[in-house]
C-alpha positions in Angstrom: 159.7 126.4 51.1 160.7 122.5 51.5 158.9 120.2 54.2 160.2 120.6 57.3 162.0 118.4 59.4 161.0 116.0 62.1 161.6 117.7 65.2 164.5 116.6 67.5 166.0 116.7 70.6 169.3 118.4 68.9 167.2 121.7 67.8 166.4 122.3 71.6 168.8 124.8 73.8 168.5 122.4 76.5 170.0 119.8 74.7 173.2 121.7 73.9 173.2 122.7 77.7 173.8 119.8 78.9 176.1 118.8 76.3 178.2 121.6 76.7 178.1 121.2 80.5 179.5 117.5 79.9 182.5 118.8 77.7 183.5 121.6 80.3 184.1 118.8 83.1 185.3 116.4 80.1 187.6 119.8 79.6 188.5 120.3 83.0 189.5 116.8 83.9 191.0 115.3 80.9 192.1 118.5 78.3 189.5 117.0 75.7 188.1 119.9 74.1 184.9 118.2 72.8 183.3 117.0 69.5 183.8 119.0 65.8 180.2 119.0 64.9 180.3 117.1 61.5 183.8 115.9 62.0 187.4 117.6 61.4 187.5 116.5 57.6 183.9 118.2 57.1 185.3 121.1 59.1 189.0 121.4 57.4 187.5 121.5 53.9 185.7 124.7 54.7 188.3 126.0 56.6 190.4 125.5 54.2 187.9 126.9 51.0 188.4 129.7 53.3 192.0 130.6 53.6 191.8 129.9 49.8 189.7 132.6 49.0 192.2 135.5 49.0 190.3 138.0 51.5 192.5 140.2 53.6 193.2 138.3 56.5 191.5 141.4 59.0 188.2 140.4 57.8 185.7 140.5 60.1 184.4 136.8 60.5 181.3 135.5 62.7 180.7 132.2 63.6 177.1 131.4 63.6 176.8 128.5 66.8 180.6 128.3 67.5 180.3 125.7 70.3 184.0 124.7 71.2 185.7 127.7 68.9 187.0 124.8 66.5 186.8 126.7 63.2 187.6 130.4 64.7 190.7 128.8 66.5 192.2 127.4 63.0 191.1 130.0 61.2 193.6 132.5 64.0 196.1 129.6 63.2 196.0 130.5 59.9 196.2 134.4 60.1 192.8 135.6 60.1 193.0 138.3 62.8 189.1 139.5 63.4 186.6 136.8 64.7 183.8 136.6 66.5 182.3 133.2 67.9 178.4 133.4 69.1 176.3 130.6 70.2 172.9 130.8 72.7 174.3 128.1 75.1 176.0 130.2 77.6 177.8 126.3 78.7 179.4 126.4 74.8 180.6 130.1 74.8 182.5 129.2 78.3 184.2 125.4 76.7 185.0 128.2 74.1 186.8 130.6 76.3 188.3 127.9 78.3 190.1 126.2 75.3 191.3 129.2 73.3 192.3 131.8 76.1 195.7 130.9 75.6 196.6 130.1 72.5 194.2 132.4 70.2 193.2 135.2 72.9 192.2 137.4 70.0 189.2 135.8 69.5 186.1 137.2 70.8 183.7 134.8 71.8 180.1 136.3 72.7 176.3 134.5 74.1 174.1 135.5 71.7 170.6 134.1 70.2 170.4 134.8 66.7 166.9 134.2 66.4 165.6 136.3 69.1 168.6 139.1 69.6 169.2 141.9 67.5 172.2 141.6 65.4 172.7 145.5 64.6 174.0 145.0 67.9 177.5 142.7 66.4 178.0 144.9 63.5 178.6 143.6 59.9 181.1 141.1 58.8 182.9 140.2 55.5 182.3 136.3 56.2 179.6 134.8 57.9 180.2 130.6 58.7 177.3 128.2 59.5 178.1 124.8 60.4 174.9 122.9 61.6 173.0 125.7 63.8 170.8 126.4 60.3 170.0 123.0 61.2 169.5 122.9 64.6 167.2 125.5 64.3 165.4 123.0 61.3 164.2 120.8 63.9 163.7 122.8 66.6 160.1 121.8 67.7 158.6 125.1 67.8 157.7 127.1 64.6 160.9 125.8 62.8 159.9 127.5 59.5 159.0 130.9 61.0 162.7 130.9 62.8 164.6 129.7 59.5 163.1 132.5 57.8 163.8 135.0 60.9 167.6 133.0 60.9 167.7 134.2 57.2 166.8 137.3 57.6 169.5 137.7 60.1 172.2 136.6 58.0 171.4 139.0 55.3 171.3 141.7 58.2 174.7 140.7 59.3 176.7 140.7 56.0 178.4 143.6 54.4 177.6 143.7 50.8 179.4 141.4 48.6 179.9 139.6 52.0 180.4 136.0 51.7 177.9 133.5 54.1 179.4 129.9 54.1 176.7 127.2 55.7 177.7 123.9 55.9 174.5 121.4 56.7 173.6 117.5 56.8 170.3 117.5 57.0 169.2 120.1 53.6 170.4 119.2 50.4 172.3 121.7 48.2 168.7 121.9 46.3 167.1 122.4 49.6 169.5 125.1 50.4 169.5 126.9 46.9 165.4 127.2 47.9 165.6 128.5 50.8 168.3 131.0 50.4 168.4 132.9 46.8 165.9 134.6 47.4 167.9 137.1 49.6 171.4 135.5 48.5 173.6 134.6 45.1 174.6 131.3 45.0 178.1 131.6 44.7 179.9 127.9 44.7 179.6 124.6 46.3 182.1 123.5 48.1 183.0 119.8 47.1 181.9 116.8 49.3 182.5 113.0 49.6 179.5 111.5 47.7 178.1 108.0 48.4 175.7 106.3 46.1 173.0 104.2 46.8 170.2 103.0 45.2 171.3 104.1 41.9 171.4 107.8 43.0 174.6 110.0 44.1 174.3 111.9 47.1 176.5 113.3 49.9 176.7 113.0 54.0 176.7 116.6 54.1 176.4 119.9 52.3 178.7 123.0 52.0 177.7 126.1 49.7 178.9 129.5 49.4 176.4 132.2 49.5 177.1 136.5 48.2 175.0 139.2 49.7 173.2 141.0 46.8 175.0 144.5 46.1 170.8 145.8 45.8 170.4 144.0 49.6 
């Protein structure tokens, strides 16, 4: 396993508290649904990777830290019929609720802490989508290593085999994330990025890669 990463404020639950609290009022008073975490263009190339992928639009799909329901509610806009949204700040499963009610009321939206619930408890999904709680839980403070591995351990736990787990990250490379994941996963594709170079190397803002549960899992 890589280094880890400085601890910060953003891998605490209290920090996504009162975030979340701020963007129900912001919600409530002005119709702003809140932040994409990574941006919309970071976010509509996955989404979109996915709706390419030709799985029957009743697979079972889990969001993995759904804070304002933004990928669940354009992945209902474009057919997909079974999600689940989960996140362990109470404050971003109710902005959730709040902004999708009415438009996408199939989705199911559910407080849940990946690390320290059981996740038996959801069932198992076809597709399981990361974007940025893997790295939350990075710099969490407290035993960040010993809950990545639990986090991974989950995942696995979660997918059906030949299930698909789609993280998205901007803090782990794509070599970063091959470590720490094929040992229990298959590498399946990386989803392309913008790329910036500097210093004579090429690199990218963030990282998306496509993961497939083992059939021997």
């Amino acid at each position: 396993m890589d280094e880890e990463l400085d601890s910060s404020e953003l891998g605490t639950q209290k920090y996504w508290q009162e975030t979340y609290i701020k963007e129900i009022h912001n919600y409530e008073d002005h119709g702003d649904p809140g932040d994409v975490w990574f941006g919309e263009d970071s976010a509509i190339r996955v989404i979109n990777w996915i709706c390419d992928l030709g799985i029957d639009k009743n697979t079972a799909i889990v969001d993995l830290g759904c804070g304002n329901g933004y990928t669940l509610s354009e992945l209902a806009r474009n057919g997909f019929t079974n999600l689940l949204g989960i996140d362990y700040c109470e404050e971003a499963v109710t902005l959730a609720e709040k902004v999708n009610k009415n438009e996408f009321p199939i989705i199911k939206f559910k407080v849940f802490d990946i690390i320290n619930n059981d996740v038996v408890t959801l069932g198992k999904f076809g597709l399981v989508h990361d974007k940025g709680t893997y790295d939350a839980i990075s710099l969490n403070p407290d035993n960040p290593r010993e809950h990545r591995q639990k986090y991974i351990e989950q995942v696995v736990e979660m997918l059906q085999d030949n299930g698909i787990f789609v993280i998205t990250s901007c803090n782990w490379t794509e070599s970063e994330l091959l470590k720490h994941f094929q040992e229990k996963l298959k590498l399946k594709c990386v989803i392309p990025t913008p790329q910036f170079k500097f210093g004579g190397k090429v690199g990218s803002v963030v990282s998306s890669m496509v993961f497939e549960k083992n059939v021997f899992e």
